[in-house]
BABABA-777820 format. One line per 4 residues: their letters; for each residue x, y negated, z of N, C-alpha, C, O. Coordinates in Angstrom, 1 decimal, always signed. Layout:
REM residues N
A) X,Y,Z,X,Y,Z,X,Y,Z,X,Y,Z  ...
//
This chain:
REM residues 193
XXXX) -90.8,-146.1,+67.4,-91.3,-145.7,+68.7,-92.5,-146.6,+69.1,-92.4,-147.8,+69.0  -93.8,-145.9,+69.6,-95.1,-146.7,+69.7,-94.5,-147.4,+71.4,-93.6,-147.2,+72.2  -95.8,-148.2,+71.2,-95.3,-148.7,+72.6,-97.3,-149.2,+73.0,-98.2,-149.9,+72.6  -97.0,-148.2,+74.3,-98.7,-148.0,+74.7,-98.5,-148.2,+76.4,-97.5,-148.5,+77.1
XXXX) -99.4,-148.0,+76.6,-99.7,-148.2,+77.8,-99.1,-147.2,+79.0,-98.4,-147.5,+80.0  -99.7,-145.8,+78.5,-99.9,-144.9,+79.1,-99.7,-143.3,+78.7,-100.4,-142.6,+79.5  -99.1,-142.8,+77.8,-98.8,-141.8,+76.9,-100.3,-140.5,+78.0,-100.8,-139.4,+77.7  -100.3,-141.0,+78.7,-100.8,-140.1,+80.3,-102.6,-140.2,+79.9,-103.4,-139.4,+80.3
XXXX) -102.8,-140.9,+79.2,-104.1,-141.2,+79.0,-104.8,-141.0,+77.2,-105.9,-141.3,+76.8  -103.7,-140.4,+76.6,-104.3,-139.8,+75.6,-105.5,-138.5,+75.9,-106.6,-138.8,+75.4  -105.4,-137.2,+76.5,-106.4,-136.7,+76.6,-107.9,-137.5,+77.1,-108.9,-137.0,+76.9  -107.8,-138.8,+77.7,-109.0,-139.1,+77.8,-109.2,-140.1,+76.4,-110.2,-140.7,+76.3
XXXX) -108.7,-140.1,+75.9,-108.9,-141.0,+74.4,-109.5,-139.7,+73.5,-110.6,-139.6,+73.0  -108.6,-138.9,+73.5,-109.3,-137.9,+72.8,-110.7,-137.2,+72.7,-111.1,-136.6,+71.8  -111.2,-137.4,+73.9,-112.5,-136.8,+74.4,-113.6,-137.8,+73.5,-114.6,-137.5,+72.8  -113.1,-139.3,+73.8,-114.1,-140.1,+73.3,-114.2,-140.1,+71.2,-115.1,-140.2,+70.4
XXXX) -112.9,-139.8,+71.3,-112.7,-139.3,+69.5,-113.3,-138.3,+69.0,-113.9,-138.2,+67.9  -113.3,-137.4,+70.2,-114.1,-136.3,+69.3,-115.4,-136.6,+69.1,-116.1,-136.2,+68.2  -115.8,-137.3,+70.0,-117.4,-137.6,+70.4,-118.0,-138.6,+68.9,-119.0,-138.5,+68.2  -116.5,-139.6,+68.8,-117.0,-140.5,+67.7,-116.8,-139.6,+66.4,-117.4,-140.2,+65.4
XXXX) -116.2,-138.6,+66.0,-115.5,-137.8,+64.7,-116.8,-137.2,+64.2,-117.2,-137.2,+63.0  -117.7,-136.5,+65.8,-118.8,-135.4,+65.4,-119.8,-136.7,+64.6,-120.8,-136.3,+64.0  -119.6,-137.7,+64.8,-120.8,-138.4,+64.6,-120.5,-139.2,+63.1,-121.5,-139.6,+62.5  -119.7,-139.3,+62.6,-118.9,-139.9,+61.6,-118.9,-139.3,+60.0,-118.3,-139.9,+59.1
XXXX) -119.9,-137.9,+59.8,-119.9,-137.5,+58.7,-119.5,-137.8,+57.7,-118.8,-137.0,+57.1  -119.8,-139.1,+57.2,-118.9,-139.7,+55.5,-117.7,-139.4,+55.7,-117.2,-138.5,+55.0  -116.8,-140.4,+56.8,-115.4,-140.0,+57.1,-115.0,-138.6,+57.0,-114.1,-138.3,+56.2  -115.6,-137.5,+57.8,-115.6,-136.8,+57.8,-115.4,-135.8,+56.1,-114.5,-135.0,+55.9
XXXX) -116.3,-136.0,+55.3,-116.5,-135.8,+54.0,-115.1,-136.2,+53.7,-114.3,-135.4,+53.3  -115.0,-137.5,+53.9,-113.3,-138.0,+52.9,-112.3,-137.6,+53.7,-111.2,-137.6,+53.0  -112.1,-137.1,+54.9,-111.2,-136.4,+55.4,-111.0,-135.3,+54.0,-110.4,-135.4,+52.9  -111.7,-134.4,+54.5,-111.3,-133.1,+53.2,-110.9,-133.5,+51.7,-110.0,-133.1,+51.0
XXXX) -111.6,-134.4,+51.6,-111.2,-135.2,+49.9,-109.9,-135.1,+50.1,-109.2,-134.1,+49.7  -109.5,-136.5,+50.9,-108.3,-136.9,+51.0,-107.1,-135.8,+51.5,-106.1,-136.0,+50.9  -107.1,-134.9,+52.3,-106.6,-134.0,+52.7,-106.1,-133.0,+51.2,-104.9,-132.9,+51.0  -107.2,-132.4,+50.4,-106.8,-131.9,+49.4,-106.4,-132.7,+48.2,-106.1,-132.2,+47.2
XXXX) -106.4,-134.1,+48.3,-105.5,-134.9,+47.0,-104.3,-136.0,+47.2,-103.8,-136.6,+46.3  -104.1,-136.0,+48.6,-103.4,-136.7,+49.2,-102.9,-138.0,+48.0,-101.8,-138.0,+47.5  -103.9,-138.9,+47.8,-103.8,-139.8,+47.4,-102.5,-140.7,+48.0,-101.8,-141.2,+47.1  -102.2,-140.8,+49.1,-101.0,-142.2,+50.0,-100.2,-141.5,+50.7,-99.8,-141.8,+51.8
XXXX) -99.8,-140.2,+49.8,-98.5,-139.5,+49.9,-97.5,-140.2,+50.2,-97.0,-140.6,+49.2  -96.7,-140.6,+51.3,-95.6,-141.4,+50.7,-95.8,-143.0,+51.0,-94.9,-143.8,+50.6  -96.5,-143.3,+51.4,-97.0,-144.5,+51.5,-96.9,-144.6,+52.7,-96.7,-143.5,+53.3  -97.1,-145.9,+53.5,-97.0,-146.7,+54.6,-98.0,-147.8,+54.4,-97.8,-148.6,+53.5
XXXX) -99.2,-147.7,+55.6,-99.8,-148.5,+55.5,-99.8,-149.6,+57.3,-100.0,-149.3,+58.4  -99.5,-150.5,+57.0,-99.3,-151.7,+58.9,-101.1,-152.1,+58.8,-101.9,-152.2,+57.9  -101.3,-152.2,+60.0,-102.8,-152.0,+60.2,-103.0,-152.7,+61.7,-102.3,-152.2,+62.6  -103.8,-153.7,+61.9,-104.0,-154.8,+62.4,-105.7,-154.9,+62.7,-106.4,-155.9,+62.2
XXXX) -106.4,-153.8,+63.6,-108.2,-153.8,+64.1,-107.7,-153.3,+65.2,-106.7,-152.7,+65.6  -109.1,-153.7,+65.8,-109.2,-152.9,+67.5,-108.9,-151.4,+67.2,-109.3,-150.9,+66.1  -108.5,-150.9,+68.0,-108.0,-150.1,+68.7,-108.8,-148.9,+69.3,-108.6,-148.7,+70.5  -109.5,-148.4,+68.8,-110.9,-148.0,+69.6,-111.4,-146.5,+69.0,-111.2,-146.6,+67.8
XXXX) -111.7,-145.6,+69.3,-112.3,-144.6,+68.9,-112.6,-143.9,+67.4,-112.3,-142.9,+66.9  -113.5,-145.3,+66.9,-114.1,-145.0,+65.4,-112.4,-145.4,+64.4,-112.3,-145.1,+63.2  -111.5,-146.1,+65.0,-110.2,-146.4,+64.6,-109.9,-145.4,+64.1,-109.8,-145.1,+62.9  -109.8,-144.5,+65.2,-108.8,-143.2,+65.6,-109.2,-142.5,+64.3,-108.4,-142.1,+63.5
XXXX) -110.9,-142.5,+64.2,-110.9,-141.5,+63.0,-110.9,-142.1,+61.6,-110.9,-141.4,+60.6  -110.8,-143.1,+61.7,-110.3,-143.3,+60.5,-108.6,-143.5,+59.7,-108.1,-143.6,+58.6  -108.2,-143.5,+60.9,-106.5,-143.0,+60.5,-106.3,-141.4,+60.6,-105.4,-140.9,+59.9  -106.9,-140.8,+61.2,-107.0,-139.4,+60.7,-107.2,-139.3,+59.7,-106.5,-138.4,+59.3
XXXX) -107.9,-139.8,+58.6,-108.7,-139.8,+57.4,-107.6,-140.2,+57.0,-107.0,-139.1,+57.1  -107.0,-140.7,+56.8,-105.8,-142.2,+55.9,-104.6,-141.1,+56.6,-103.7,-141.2,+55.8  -104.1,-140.3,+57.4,-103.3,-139.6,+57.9,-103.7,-138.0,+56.4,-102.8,-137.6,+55.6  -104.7,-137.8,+56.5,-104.5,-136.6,+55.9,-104.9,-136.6,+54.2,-105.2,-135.8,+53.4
XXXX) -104.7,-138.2,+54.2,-104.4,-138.4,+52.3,-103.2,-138.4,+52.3,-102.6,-138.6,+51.2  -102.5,-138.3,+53.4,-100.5,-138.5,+53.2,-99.9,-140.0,+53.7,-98.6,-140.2,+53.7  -100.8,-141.1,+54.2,-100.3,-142.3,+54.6,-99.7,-142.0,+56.2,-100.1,-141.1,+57.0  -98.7,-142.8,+56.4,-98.1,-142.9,+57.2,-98.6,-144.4,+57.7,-98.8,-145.3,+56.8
XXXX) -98.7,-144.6,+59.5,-99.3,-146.1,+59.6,-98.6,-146.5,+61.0,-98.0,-145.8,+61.8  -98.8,-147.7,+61.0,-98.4,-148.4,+62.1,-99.4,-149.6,+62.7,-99.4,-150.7,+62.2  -99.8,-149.5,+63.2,-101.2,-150.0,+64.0,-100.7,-150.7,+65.4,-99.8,-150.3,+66.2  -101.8,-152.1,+65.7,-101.5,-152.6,+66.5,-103.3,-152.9,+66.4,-104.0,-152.7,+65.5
XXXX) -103.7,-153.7,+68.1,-104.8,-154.3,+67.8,-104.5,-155.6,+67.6,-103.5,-156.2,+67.2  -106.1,-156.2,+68.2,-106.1,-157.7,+68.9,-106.1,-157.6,+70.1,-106.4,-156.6,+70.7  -105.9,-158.7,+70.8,-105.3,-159.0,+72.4,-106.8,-158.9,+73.1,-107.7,-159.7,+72.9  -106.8,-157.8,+74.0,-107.7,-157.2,+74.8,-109.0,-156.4,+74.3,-110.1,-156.6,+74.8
XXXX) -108.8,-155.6,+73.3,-109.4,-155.2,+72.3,-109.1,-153.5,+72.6,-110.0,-152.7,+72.5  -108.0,-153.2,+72.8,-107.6,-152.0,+72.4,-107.9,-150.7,+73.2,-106.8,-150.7,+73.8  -108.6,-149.6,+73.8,-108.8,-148.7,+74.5,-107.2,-147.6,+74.4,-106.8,-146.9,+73.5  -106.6,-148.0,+75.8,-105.5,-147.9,+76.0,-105.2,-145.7,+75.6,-104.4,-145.0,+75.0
XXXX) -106.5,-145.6,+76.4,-106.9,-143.6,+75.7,-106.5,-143.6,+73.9,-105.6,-143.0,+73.3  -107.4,-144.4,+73.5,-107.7,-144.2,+72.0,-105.7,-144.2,+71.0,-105.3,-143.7,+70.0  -104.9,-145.2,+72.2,-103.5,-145.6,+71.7,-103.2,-144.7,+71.8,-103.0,-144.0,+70.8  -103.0,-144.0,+73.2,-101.9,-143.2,+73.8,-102.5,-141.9,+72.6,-101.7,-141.6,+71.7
XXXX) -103.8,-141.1,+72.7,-103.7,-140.1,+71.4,-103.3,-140.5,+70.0,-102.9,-139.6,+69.2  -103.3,-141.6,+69.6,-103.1,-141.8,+68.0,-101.2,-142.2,+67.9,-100.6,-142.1,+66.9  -100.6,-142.8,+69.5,-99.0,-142.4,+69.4,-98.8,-141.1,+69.6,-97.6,-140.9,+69.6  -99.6,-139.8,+69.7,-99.1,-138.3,+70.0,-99.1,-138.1,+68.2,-98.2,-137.5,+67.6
XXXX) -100.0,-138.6,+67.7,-99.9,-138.1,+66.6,-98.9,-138.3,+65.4,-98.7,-139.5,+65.0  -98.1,-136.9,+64.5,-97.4,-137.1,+63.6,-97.7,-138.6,+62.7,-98.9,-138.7,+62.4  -96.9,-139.6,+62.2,-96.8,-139.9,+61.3,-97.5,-141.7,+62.0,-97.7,-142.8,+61.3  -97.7,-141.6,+62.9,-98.3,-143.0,+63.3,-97.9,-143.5,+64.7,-98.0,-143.0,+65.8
XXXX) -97.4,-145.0,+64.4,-97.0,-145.4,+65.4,-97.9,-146.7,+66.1,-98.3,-147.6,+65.4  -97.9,-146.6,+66.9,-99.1,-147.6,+67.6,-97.8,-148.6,+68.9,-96.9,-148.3,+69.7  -98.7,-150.1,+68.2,-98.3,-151.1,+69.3,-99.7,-151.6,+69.9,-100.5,-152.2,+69.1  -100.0,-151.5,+70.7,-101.1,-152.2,+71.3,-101.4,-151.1,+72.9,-101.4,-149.9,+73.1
XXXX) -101.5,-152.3,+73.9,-102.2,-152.1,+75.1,-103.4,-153.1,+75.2,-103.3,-154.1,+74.6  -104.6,-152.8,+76.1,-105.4,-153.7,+76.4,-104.7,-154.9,+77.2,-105.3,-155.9,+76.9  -103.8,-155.0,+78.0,-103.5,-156.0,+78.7,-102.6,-157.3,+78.0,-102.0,-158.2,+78.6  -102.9,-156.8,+76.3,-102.0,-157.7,+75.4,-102.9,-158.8,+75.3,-104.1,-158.8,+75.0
XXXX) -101.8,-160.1,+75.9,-102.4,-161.5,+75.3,-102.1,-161.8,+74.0,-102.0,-161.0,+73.1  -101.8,-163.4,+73.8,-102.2,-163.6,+72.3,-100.4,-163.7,+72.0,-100.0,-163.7,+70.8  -99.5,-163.7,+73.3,-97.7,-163.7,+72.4,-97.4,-161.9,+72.1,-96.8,-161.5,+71.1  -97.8,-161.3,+72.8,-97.7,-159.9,+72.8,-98.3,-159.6,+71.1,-97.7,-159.4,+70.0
XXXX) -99.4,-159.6,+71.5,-100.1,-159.6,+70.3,-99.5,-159.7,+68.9,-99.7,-158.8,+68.0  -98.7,-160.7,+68.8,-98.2,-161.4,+67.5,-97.1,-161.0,+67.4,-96.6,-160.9,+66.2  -96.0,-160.4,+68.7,-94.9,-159.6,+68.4,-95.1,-158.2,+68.2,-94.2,-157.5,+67.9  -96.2,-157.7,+68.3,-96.7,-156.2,+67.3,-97.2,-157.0,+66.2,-97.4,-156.4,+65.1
XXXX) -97.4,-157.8,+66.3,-97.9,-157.9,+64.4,-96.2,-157.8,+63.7,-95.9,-157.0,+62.8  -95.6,-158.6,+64.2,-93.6,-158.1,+63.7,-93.5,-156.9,+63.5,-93.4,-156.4,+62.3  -93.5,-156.3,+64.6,-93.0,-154.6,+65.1,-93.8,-153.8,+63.6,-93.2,-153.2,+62.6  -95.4,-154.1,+63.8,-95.8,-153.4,+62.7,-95.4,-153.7,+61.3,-95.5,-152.9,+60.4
XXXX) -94.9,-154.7,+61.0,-94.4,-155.1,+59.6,-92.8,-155.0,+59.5,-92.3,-155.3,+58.4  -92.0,-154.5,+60.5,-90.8,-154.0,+60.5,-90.6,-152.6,+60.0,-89.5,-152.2,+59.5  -91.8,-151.6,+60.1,-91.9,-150.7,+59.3,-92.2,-150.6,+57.9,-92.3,-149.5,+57.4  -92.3,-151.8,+57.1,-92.2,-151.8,+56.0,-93.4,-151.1,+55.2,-93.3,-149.9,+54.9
XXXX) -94.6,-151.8,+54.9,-95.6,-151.1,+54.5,-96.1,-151.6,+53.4,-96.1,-152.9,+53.3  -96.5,-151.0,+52.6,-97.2,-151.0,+51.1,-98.0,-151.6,+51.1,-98.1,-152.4,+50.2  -99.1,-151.3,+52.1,-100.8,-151.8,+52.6,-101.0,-152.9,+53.6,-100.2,-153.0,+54.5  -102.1,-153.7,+53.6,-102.3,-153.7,+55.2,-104.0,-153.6,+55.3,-104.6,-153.8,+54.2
XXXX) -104.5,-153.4,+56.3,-105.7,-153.8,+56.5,-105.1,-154.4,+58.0,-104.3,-154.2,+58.9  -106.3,-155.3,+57.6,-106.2,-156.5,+58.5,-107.1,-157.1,+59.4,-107.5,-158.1,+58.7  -107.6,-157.1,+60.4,-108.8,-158.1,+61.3,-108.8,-159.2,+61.9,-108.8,-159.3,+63.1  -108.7,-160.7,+60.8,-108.3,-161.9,+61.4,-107.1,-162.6,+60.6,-107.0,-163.9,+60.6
XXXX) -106.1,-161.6,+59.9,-105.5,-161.9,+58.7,-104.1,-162.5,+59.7,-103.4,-163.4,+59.2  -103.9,-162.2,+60.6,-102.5,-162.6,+61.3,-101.8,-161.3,+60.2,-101.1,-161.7,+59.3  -102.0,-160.4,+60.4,-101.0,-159.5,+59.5,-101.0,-160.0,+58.0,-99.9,-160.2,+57.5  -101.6,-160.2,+57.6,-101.2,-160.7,+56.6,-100.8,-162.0,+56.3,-100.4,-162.3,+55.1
XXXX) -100.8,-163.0,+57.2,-100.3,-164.2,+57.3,-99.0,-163.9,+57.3,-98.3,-163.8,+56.3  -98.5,-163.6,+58.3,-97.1,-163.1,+58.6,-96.5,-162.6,+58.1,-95.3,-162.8,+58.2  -97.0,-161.2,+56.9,-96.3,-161.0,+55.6,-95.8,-161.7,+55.1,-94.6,-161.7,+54.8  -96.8,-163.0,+54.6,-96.8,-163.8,+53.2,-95.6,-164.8,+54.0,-94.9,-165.2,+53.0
XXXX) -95.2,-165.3,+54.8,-94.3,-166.1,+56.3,-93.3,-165.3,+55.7,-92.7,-166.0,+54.9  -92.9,-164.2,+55.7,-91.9,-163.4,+55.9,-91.5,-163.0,+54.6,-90.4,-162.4,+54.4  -92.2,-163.1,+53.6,-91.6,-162.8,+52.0,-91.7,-161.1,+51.4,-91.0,-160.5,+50.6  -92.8,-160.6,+52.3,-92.6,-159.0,+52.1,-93.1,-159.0,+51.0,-93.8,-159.9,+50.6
XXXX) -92.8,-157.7,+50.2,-94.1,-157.1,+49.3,-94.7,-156.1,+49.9,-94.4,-155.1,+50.5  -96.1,-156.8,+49.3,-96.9,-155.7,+49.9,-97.9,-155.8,+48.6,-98.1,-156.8,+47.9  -98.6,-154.2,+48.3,-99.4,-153.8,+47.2,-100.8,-155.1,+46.8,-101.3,-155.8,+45.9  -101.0,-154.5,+48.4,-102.7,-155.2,+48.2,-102.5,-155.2,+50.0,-101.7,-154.9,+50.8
XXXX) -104.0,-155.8,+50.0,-104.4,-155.5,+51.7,-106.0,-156.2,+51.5,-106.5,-156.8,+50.6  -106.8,-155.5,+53.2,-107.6,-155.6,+53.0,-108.2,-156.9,+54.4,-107.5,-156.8,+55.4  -109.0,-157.7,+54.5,-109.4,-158.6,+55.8,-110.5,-157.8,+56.0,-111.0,-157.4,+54.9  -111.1,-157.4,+57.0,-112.4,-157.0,+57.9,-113.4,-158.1,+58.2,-114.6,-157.8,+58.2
XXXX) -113.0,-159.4,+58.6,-113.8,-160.6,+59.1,-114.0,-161.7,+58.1,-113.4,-161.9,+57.1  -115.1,-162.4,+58.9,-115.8,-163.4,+58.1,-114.4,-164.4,+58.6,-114.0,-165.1,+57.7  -113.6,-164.7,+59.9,-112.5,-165.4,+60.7,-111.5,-165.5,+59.3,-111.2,-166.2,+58.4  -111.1,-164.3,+59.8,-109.8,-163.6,+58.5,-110.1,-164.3,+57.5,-109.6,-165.5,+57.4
XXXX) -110.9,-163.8,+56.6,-111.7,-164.5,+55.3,-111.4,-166.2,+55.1,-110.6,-166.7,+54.3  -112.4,-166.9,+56.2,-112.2,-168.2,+56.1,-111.2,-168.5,+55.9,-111.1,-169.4,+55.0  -109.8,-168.0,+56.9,-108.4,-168.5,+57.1,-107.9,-168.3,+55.5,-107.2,-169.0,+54.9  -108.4,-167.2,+55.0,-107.5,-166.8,+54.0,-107.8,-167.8,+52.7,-107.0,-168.0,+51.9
XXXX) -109.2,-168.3,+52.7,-109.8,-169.2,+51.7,-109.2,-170.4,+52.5,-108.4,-171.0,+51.8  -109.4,-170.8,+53.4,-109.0,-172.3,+53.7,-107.8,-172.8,+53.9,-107.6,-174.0,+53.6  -106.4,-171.8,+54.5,-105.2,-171.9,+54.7,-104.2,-171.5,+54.2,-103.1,-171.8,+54.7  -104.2,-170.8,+53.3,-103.9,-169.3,+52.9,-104.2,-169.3,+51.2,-103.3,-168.5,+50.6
XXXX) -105.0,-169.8,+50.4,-105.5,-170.1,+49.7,-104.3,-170.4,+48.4,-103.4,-171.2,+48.5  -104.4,-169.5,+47.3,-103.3,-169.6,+46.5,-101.7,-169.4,+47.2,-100.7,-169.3,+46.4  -101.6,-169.2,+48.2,-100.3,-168.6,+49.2,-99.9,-167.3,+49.2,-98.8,-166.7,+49.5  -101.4,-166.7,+48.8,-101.1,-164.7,+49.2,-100.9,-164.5,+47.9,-101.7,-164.9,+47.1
XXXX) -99.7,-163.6,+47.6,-98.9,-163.5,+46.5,-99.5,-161.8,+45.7,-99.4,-161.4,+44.5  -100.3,-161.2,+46.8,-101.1,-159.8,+46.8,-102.3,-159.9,+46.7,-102.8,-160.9,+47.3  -103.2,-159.0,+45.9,-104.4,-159.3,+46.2,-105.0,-158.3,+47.6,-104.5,-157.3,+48.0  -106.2,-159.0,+48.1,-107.1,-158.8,+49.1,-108.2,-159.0,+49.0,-108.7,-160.0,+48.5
XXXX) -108.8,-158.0,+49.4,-110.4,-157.9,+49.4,-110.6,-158.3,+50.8,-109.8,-158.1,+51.6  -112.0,-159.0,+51.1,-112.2,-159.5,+52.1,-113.8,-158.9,+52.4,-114.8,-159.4,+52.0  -113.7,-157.6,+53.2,-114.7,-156.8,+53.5,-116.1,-157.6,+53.4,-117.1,-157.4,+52.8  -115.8,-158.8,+54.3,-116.7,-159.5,+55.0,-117.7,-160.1,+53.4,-118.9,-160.3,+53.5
XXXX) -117.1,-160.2,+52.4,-117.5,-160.6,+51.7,-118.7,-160.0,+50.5,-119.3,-160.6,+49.7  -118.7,-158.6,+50.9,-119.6,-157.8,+50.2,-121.5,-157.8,+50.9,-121.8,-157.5,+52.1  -122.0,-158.0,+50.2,-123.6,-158.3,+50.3,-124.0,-156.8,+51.3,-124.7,-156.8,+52.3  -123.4,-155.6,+50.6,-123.8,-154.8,+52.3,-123.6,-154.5,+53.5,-124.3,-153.9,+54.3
XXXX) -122.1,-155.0,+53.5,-121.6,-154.8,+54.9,-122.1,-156.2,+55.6,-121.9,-156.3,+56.8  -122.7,-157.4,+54.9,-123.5,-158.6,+55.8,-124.9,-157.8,+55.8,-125.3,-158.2,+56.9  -125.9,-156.9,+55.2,-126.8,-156.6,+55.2,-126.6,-155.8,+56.3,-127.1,-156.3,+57.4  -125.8,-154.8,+56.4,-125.9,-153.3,+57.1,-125.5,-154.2,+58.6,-126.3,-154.5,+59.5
XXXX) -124.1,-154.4,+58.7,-123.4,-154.7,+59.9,-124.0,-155.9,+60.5,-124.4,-155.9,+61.6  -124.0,-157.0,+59.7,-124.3,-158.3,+60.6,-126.1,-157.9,+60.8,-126.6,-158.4,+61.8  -126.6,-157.2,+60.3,-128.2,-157.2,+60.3,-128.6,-156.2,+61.3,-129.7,-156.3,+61.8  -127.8,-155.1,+61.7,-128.5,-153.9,+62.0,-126.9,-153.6,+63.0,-127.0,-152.6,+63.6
XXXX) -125.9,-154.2,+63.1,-125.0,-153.9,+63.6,-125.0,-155.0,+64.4,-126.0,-155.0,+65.1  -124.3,-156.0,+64.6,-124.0,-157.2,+65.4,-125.3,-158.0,+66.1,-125.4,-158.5,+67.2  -126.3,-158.0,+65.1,-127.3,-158.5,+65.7,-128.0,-157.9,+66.8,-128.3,-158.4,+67.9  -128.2,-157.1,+66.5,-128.7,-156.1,+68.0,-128.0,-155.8,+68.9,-128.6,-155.4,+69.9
XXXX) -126.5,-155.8,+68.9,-125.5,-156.0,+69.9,-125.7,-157.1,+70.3,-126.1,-156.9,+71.4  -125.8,-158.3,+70.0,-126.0,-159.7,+70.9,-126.8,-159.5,+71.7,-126.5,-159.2,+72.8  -128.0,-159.6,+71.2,-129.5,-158.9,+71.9,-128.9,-157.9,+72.7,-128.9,-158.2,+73.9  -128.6,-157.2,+72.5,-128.4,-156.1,+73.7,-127.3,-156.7,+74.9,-127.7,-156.5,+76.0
XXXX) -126.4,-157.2,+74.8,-125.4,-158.1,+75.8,-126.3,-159.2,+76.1,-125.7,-159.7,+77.1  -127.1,-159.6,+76.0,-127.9,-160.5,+76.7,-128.9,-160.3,+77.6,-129.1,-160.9,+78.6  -129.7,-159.2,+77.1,-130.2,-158.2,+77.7,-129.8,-157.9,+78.8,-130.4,-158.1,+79.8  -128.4,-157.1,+78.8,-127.7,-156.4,+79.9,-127.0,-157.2,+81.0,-126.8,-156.8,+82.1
X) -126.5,-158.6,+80.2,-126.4,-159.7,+80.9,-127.4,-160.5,+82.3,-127.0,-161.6,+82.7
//
């Protein structure tokens, strides 16, 4: 059973999903892939990023290769709309409200790993800390952050019993995202600031 804010506030999550889906083409592309080869039939994936729109469509995507997920964010991260549509939907259960601090937080990282999942993708690597704490098996999983990353090289290091790819670590997601993504967001918050 998800546990959201507001079940009342999915149609306004959905408005902003569709807005982010029309704009999303690749995803879009691997939707249909995935859909006709249902690669993670059967599978359960616990899943640990903000909470947010471009989320949404990518668990649609990961929804219609056959995965089943359980998703939480980080604490004050999560667009409570974006929850309340992705708990309507078959096969995924969502923990996260915006008003989650950092103990909340960490008891959906449990909740999500009480469903017992194969995968994780991770932002920050608490989900996967708490796997490797807890003795689960899990396949593989994936970190999102340079944070995650560090922890996983500095603390973590010879401890993760799975392998993990660490997004952050690939030469075009620092080219594309930190260059053309994050950096002009600063700039732009300072600006608006």
């Amino acid at each position: 059973m998800s546990l959201i804010a507001d079940p009342g506030l999915a149609a306004d999550g959905a408005a902003r999903i569709a807005w982010t889906r029309a704009n999303m083409p690749l995803l879009a592309a691997l939707k249909d892939e995935f859909a006709a080869e249902r690669p993670f039939a059967g599978r359960k994936l616990g899943v640990c990023i903000h909470v947010e729109p471009k989320t949404a469509v990518l668990v649609e995507v990961l929804r219609a290769g056959g995965c089943e997920l359980a998703i939480t964010g980080s604490p004050a991260t999560t667009d409570d709309g974006t929850a309340a549509f992705l708990a309507a939907q078959d096969g995924v259960t969502v923990f996260a409200l915006k008003a989650d601090d950092m103990e909340a937080h960490l008891a959906h990282i449990e909740r999500v790993l009480d469903t017992e999942p194969s995968f994780l993708l991770d932002n920050g690597a608490d989900l996967i800390s708490s796997a490797v704490r807890r003795g689960l098996t899990i396949e593989f999983a994936t970190e999102e952050t340079t944070s995650g990353g560090n922890r996983l090289k500095a603390e973590m290091q010879g401890h993760v019993p799975f392998p993990v790819v660490v997004i952050d670590d690939s030469p075009l997601k620092r080219l594309i995202e930190n260059q053309y993504g994050v950096g002009p967001t600063v700039v732009e918050g300072f600006m608006r600031a």
